[in-house]
Steps between C-alpha positions, in 0.01 A plus 500: 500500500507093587823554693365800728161289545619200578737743771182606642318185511821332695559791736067501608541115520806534755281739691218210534767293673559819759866623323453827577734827264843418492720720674837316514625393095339662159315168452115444348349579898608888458251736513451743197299808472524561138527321171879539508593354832246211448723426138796561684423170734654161406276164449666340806487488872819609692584250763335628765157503329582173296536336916190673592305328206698155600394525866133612375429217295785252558700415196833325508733804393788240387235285274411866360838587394579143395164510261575848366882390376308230322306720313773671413693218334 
């Protein structure tokens, strides 16, 4: 239930920064019309939404990466 909320609460927040349904990747953007597809969606941005997000709000995309391997080490 935590995992398919916090889904939700990521893909409405993407929408407030005008990324609109996925239609290229299976990637957190992807529209769903029932429980199943919506469970079905990954936690993640594909590339092309993750760029859209980096040109919406202007992250470094390199810093990103290099502060998520840190986390993981």
């Amino acid at each position: 239930m935590l995992r398919r909320c916090c889904k939700a609460l990521a893909h409405e927040t993407a929408h407030i920064f005008e990324i609109e349904h996925c239609i290229w990747y299976r990637c957190l953007m992807k529209g769903s019309n029932h429980v199943a597809e919506s469970d079905a969606r990954p936690l993640h941005l594909c590339p092309v939404d993750l760029h859209k997000l980096q040109w919406s709000i202007g992250f470094d995309m390199v810093e990103r990466y290099q502060r998520l391997r840190q986390i993981r080490h």
